[in-house]
N, C-alpha and C positions, 0 to 999 in steps of 0.2 A: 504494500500500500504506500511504504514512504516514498518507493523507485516509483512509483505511479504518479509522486504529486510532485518528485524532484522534475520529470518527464514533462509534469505542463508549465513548471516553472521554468524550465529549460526553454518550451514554444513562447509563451509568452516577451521573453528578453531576448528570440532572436527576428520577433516580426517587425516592421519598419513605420512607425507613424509617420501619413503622407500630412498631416494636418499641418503640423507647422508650415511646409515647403507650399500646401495651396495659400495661404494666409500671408506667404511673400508673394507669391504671384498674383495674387489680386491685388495687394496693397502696389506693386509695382504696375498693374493695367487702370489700379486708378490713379496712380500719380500721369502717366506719361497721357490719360484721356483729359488731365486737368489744365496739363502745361502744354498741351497741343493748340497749336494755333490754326484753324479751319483757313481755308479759302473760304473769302466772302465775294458775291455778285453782286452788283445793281441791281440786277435785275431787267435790264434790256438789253440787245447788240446796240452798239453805238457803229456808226459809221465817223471813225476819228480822224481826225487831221493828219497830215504827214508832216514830218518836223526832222531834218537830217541830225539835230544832235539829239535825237530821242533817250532820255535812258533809263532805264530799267530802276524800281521805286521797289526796295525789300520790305522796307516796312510798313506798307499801305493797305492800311486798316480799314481803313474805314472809306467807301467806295462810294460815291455819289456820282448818278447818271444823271444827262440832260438829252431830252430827245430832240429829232429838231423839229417837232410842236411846243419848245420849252416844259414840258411835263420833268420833274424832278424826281428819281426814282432812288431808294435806299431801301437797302435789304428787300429787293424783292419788293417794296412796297411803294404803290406814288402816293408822294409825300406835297402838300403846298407849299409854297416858300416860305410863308409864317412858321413853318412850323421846323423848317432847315435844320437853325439853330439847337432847338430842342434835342431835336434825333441825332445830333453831332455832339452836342453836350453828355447825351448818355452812352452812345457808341466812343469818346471819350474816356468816362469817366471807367469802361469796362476794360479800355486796354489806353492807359495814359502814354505809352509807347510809340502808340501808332499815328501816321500820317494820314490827312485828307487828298484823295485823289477824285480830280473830276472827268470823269468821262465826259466830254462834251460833244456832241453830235456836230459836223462840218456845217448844217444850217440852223443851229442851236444859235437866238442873240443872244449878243455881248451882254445883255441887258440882264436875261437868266443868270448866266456866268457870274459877273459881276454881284447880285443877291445874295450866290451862292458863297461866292468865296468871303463876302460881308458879314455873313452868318455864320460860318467857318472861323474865322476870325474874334465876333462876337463871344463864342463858344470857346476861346480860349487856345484853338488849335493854330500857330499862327506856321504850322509847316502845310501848306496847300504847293500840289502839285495840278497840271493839266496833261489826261494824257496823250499821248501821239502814237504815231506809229512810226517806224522807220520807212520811209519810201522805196 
């Protein structure tokens, strides 16, 4: 009977607890899902300007489109110009890192533009880009 219980003391101390090892891996799938930074849209194609020194914006966050009806478009959503500010204030205040880029449509006025980057501005973001293409 003692060979019997030394026999599951024995199983017992040589099976492997996976528990710890799943408890790094998730705490590691949720740190790298927290510090992930997403591709964000506008939310329309813009037909952009061509501009020879065009260049590439790594940290552009925060992406506002202009059509060329002037319609304002962030995340996916049309936004009125009143309300620019706001939504750049809070797409801000989410990643304080990131820069303003505006997609501007090639017959998008100056007049949109200019609102946009006023509120951009307003909003405390004073890195505004306009983007282009390479020709």
């Amino acid at each position: 009977m003692k060979q019997h219980f030394q026999n599951l003391i024995d199983e017992e101390e040589a099976t492997i607890d996976m528990t710890p090892m799943l408890d790094v891996v998730f705490i590691m799938l949720i740190f790298f899902i927290v510090t992930a930074s997403f591709v964000k849209e506008a939310g329309i194609d813009v037909n952009r300007p061509e501009a020879a020194t065009a260049v590439k914006q790594d940290r552009a966050n925060i992406l506002i489109a202009i059509s060329d009806t002037g319609e304002i478009w962030i995340n996916k959503r049309r936004v009125d110009v009143r309300a620019v500010q706001a939504n750049i204030e809070r797409l801000h205040a989410e990643n304080p890192q990131g820069t303003v880029v505006i997609q501007a449509d090639q017959k998008a006025t100056t007049d949109t533009l200019i609102k946009v980057m006023d509120a951009s501005r307003a909003a405390g973001v004073y890195e505004v880009s306009i983007a282009a293409q390479e020709p």
